[in-house]
N, C-alpha and C positions, 0 to 999 in steps of 0.2 A: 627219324631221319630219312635219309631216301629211300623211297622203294625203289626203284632203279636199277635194272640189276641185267649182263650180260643177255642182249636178245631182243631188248625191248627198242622199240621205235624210240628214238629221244625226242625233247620234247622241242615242239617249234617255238622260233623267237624269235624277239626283233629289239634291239636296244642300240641303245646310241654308243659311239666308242669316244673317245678321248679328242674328237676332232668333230662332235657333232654328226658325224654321218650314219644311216642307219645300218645296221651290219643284221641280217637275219641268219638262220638256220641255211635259206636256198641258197645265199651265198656258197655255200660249202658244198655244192653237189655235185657228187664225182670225184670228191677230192676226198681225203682223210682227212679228220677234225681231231685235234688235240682239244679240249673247254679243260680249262682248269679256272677255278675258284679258291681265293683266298680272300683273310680276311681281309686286311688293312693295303693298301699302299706304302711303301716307302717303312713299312717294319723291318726288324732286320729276319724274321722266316722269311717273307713273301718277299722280299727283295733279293735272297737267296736261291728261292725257288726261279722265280722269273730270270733270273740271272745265268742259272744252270740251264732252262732253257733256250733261253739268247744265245747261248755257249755252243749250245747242240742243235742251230736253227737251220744251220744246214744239212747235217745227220737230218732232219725232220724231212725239209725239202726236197731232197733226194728220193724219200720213199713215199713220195707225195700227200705226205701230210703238209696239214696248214695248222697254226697255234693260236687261241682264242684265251686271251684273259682276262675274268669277272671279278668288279668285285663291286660292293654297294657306294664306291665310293664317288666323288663330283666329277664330271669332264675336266675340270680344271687338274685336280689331283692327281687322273690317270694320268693328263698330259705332262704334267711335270713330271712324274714318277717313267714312263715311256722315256721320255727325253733326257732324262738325267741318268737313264743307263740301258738309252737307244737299243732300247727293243724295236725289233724287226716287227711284230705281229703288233694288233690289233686290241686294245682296251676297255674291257666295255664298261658306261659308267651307270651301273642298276643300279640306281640310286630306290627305285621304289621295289627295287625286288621283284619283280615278275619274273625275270629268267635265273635269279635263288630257289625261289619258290617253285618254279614249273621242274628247276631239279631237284626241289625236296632236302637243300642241306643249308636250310634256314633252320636253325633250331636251341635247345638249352645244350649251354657251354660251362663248364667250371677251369677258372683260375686262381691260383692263390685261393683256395676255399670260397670264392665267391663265384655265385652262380648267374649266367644271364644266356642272352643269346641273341647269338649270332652267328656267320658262317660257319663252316663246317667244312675245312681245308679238305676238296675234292676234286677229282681230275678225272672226265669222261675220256674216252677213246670211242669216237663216232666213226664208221667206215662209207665207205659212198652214197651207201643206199641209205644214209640215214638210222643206221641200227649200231646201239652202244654194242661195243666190242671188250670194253673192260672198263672198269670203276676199279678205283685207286683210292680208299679213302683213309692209310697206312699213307702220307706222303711224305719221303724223306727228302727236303728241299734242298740240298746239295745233292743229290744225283737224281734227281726227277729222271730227268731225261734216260738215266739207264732202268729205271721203272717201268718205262713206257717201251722205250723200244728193244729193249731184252728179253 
C-alpha cells in the first residue's frame, strides 16, 4: 500500500473532475489540500464521508484548506453523486488510476472473505508547499472532518 508517509513531497497530478475540466496538484499552491480517496461513489461509507465533509466545508475554508475528492469512478457518476448532495469541492474522475496509483492506495482488498482490489479508503493532508502533513488511512467517515482538523 502507500509508501507515503508525513514529509514527503506528494505526488503531482492532473485528472479531470466531474465537469471535465483538468484539476492538477498546482492548482492547490499556497493553499492547504484535503485529497481524500474512496472507493465507490453514491455507497453508503463514501457518501458518508463526503457528506461529513460538506458539513464541515467551511470549518475547512476558514483555515484555508481546499477538499479534493478521488475516486476511479466516470465524470458522469462523480457528477451525479456531487449534485445529488451538493458538494462544494471538486471530484475527480480517475478512471485510469494515475493519481491512485501515484498515491500508492491501489491495492488487495478482502470483503465478505473475498479478496480483490481496489482503493484503499485514504485521505492526504497536503500544506502549501506541496509536502504531506498527515495520512489518514484509519478513516471514520462520520467524523472525517474531526480527523483532520483536530
Amino acid at each position: 500500500m502507500t509508501t507515503l508517509k508525513i514529509g514527503d513531497k506528494a505526488p503531482d497530478f492532473s485528472a479531470k473532475d466531474q465537469d471535465g475540466n483538468i484539476i492538477s496538484l498546482n492548482d492547490y499552491k499556497g493553499k492547504k489540500l484535503v485529497i481524500f480517496f474512496y472507493p465507490k461513489a453514491s455507497t453508503p461509507g463514501c457518501t458518508a464521508e463526503a457528506c461529513n465533509l460538506r458539513d464541515n466545508y467551511e470549518r475547512f475554508k476558514a483555515l484555508n484548506y481546499e477538499v479534493l475528492g478521488v475516486s476511479a469512478d466516470s465524470e458522469k457518476r462523480q457528477s451525479n453523486f456531487k449534485n445529488k448532495h451538493e458538494f462544494q469541492y471538486p471530484l475527480l474522475a480517475d478512471e485510469d488510476k494515475t493519481v491512485i496509483n501515484a498515491f500508492g492506495i491501489w491495492g488487495p482488498k478482502k470483503f465478505m472473505g473475498r479478496e480483490y482490489d481496489g482503493i484503499h479508503r485514504t485521505t492526504f493532508v497536503i500544506n502549501e508547499e506541496g509536502i504531506i502533513e498527515d495520512v489518514i488511512s484509519k478513516v471514520k467517515t462520520k467524523a472525517h472532518a474531526e480527523q483532520i482538523l483536530d
